[in-house]
C-alpha positions as CSV (number, residue, x, y, z in Angstrom):
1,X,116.4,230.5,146.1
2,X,117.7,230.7,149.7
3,X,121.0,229.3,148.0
4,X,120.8,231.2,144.8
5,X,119.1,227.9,143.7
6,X,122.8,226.3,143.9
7,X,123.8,222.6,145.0
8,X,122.8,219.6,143.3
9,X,124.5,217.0,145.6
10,X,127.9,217.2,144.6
11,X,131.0,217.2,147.0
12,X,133.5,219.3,147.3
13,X,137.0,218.2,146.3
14,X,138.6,218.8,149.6
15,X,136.3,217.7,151.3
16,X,135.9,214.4,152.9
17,X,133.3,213.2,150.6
18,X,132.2,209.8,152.4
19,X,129.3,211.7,153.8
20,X,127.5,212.0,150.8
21,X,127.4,207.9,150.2
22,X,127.8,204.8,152.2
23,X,128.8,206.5,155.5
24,X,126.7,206.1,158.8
25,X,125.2,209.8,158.3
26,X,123.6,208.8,155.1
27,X,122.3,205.0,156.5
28,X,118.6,204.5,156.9
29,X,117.4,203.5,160.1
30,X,117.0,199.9,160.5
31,X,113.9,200.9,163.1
32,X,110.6,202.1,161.8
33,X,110.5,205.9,162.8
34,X,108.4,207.4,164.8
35,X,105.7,209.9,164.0
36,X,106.9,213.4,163.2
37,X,105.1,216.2,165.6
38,X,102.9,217.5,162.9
39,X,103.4,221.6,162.0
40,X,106.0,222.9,159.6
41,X,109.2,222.4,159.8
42,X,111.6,224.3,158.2
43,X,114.9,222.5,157.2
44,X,118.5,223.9,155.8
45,X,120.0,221.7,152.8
46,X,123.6,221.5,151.8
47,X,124.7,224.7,149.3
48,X,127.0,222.6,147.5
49,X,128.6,219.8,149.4
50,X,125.8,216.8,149.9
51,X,127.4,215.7,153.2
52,X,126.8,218.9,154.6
53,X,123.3,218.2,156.2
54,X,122.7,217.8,159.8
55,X,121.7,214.2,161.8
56,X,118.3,216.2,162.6
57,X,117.3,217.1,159.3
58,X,118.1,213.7,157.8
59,X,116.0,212.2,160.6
60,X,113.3,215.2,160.3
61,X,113.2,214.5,156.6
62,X,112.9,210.5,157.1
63,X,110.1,211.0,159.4
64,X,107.8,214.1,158.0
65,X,104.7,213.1,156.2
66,X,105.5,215.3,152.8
67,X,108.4,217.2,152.0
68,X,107.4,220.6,150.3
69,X,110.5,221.9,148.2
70,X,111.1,224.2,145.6
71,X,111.9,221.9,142.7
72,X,111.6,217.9,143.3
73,X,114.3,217.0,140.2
74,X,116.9,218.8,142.8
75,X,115.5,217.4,146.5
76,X,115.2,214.4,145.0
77,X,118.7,214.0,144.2
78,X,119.8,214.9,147.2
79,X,116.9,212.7,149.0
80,X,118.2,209.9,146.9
81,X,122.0,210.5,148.3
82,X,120.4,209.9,151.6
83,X,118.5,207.0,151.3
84,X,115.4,208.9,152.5
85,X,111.8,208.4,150.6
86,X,109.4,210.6,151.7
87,X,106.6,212.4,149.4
88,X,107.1,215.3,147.7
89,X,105.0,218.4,147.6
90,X,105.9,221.4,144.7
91,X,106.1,224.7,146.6
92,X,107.8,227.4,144.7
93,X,106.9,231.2,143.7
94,X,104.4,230.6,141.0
95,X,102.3,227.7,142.8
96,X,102.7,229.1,146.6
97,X,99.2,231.1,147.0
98,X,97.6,228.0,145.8
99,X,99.6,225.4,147.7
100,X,99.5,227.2,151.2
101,X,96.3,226.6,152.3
102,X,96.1,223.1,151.2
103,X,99.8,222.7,153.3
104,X,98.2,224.8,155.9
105,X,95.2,222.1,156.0
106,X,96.9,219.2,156.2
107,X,99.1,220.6,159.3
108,X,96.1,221.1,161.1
109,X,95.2,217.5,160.7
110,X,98.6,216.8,162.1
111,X,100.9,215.9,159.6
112,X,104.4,217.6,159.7
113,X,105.5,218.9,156.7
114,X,109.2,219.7,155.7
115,X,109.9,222.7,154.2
116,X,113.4,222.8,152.3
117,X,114.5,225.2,149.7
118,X,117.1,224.0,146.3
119,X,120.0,224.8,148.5
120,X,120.5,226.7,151.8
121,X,118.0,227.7,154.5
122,X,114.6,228.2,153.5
123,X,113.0,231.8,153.5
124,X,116.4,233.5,152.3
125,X,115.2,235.1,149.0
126,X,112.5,232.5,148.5
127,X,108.6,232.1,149.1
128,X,109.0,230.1,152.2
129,X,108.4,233.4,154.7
130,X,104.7,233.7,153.6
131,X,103.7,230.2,154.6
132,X,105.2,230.4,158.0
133,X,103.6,234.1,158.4
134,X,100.5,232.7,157.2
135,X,101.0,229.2,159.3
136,X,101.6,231.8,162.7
137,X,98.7,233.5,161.5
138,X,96.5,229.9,161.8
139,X,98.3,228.6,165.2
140,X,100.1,226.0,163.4
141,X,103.6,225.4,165.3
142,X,106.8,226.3,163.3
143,X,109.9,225.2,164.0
144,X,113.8,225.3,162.2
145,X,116.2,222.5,161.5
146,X,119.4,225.6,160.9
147,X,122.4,224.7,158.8
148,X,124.1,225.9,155.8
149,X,123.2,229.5,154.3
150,X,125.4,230.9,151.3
151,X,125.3,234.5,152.8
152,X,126.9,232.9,156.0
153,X,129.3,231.0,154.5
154,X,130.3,233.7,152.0
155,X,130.4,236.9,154.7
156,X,132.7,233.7,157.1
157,X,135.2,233.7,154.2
158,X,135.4,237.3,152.9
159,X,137.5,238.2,155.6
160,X,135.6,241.3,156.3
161,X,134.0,242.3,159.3
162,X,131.4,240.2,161.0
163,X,129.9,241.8,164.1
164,X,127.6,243.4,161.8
165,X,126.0,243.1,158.5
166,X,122.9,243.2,156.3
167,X,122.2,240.6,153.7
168,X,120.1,242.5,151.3
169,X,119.3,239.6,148.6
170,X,119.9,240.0,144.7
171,X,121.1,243.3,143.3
172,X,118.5,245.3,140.5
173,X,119.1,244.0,137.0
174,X,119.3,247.7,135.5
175,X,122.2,249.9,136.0
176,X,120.4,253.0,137.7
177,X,118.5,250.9,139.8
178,X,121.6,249.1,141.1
179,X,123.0,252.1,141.3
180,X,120.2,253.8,143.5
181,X,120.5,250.7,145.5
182,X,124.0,251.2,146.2
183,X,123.3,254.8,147.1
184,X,120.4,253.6,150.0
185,X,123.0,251.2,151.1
186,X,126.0,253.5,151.7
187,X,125.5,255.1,154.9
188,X,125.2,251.7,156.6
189,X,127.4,251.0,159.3
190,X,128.1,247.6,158.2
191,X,129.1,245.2,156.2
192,X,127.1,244.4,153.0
193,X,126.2,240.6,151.5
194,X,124.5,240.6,148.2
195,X,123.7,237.8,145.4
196,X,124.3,238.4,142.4
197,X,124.1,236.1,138.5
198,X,127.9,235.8,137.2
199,X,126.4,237.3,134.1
200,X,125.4,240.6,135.8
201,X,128.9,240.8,138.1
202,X,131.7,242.7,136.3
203,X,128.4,245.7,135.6
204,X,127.7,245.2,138.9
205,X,131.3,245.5,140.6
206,X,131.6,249.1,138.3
207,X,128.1,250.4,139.6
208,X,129.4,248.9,143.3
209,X,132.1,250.7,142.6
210,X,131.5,254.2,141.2
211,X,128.9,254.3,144.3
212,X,130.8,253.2,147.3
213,X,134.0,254.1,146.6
214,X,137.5,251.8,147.5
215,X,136.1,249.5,149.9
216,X,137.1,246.2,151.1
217,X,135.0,243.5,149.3
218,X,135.1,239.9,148.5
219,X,133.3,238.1,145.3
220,X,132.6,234.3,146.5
221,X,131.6,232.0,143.8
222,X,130.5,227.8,144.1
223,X,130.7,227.9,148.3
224,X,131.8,224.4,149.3
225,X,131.8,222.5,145.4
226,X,135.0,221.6,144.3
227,X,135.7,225.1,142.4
228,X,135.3,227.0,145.5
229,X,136.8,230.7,145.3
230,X,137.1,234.0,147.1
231,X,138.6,237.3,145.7
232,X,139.6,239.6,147.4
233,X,140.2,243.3,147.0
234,X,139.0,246.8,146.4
235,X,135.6,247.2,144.3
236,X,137.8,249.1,142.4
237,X,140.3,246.3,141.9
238,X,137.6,243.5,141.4
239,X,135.5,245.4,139.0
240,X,138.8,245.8,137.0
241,X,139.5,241.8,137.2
242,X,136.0,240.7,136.4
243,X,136.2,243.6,133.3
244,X,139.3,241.8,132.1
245,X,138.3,238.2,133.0
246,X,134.5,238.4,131.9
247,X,131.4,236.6,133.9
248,X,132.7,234.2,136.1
249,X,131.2,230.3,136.3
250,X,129.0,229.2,139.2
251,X,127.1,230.8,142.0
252,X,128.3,234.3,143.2
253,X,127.6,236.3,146.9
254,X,129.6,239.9,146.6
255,X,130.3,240.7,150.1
256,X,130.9,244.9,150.8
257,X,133.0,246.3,153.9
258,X,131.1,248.6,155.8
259,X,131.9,252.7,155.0
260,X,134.9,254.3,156.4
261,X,135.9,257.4,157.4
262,X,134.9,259.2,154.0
263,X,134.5,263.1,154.1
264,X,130.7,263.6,153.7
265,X,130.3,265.6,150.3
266,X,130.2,269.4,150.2
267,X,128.2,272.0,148.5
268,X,130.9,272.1,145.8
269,X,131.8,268.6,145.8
270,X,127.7,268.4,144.7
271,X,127.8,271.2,142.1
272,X,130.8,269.6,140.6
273,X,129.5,266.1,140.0
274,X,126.0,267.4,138.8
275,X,127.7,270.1,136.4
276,X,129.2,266.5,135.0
277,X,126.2,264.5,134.9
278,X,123.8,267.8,133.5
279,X,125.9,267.0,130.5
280,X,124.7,263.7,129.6
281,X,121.7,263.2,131.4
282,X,118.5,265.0,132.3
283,X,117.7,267.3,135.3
284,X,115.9,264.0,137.1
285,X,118.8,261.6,136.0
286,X,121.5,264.0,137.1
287,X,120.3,264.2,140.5
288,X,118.9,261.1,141.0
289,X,122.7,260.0,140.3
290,X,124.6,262.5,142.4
291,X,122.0,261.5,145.4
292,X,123.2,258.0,144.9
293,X,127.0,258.8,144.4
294,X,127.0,261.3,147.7
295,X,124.8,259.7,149.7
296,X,122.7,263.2,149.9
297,X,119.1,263.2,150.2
298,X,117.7,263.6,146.7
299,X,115.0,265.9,146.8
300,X,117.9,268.5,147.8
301,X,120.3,267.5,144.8
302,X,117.1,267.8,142.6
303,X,116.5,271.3,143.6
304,X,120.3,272.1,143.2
305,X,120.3,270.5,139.6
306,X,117.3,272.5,138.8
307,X,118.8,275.5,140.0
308,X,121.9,275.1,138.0
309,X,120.2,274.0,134.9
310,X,118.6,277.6,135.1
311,X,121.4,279.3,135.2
312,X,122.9,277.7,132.5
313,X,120.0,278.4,130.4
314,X,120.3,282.2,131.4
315,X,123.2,282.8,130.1
């Protein structure tokens, strides 16, 4: 999942794509390798483009005793690219409370195990993090082979600013949770990187939207394949596209500018949206909404809703 469960080996089209086969980066080594110092080892994977491993993994990989990924029809494509034949081990979210301690085990015996993810950096919206918690927690040693990461790539390429951000993983399915979400998130004095299913985005971008206001944003979609894209615009502006265009194809990261200079929301500018809202929704609903729309705390926009849903019934 660290890579929304993206690449499957293939190259992108502009890019040089003798890395994936025949070069010297994909060559096995004509020496027998060396023992790997056993622990875990957590190892990035290409999001797209197979050639974009590093020479460490591929030598980390070649060398570990097992290779624990989330599904082994994917690694092994990608393993098979690079002329490496190590073992697999399944780890993914359904199997992980039972495979950790038997992982856990065999580390302590000394093997080294390679932990990679589909695509991307392990622990990055995947089940990787509890094994290394629980691997600190029993002195095994941890360490990280870094590369490519889709929330990295995609926040590089928006064009938005950099010097701080918070990745904050897959939005809520449901409207009004995505919407609440987007409330939490709007005081944040930075920029925003989400995942997101194509299927879910043009909802998404009018939640985004109606929440944050005109920002600056960016929809990435199949970082470093051949169909690469960024759009750029307003949330406003994309949520209009997306409403037109429909579901885009391939793997999407939204990335938000961080808030501006907005006016924070007055009594009236409250009273106003919640008069609105009282008229379609209940009391809780109402507020809950305003609260995320404003950015005000909601246990005071509850007792203003209630207070004006009194003295409508009063009259």
């Amino acid at each position: 999942m660290a890579g929304q469960g993206m690449a499957e080996g293939e190259p992108t089209g502009g890019a040089d794509q003798s890395g994936a086969q025949g070069s010297p980066l994909a060559a096995p080594s004509k020496l027998a390798p060396s023992k790997l110092k056993g622990g875990l080892h957590v190892v990035a994977t290409p999001i797209g483009n197979a050639a974009d491993i590093t020479l460490r993994a591929l030598d980390a990989l070649k060398r570990a005793d097992a290779i624990a990924c989330e599904d082994t029809r994917v690694t092994a494509k990608l393993m098979g690219i690079h002329g490496i034949h190590t073992p697999f081990v399944s780890y993914h979210e359904h199997n992980a409370a039972k495979m950790r301690p038997i992982l856990i085990e065999r580390m302590k015996k000394g093997e080294a195990i390679a932990l990679v993810t589909d695509a991307g950096t392990p622990l990055v919206s995947d089940p990787g993090y509890k094994l290394v918690r629980e691997c600190v927690a029993e002195g095994v040693a941890v360490t990280t082979l870094p590369g490519a990461s889709a929330p990295l790539v995609a926040l590089v390429l928006s064009g938005l600013p950099t010097d701080r951000f918070l990745f904050a993983g897959f939005l809520p399915n449901k409207s009004s949770a995505r919407r609440a979400t987007a409330g939490e998130l709007k005081g944040v004095p930075a920029t925003l990187v989400f995942f997101e299913s194509p299927q879910r985005l043009p909802d998404s971008l009018v939640d985004l939207a109606d929440i944050l206001g005109p920002r600056e944003a960016a929809v990435a979609r199949e970082l470093t394949k051949f169909y690469e894209e960024v759009r750029r615009g307003t949330l406003p502006e994309l949520a209009a596209h997306y409403a037109e265009a429909g579901p885009p194809r391939g793997e999407v990261v939204v990335v938000i500018g961080p808030p501006g200079a907005e006016a924070t929301p007055g009594e009236a500018d409250v009273d106003t949206l919640l008069r609105e809202a009282l008229t379609r929704l209940s009391v809780r609903d109402a507020a809950a909404d305003v609260a995320a729309r404003t950015g005000q705390h909601k246990r005071t926009v509850y007792a203003r809703a209630l207070e004006m849903s009194r003295e409508e019934r009063g009259k």
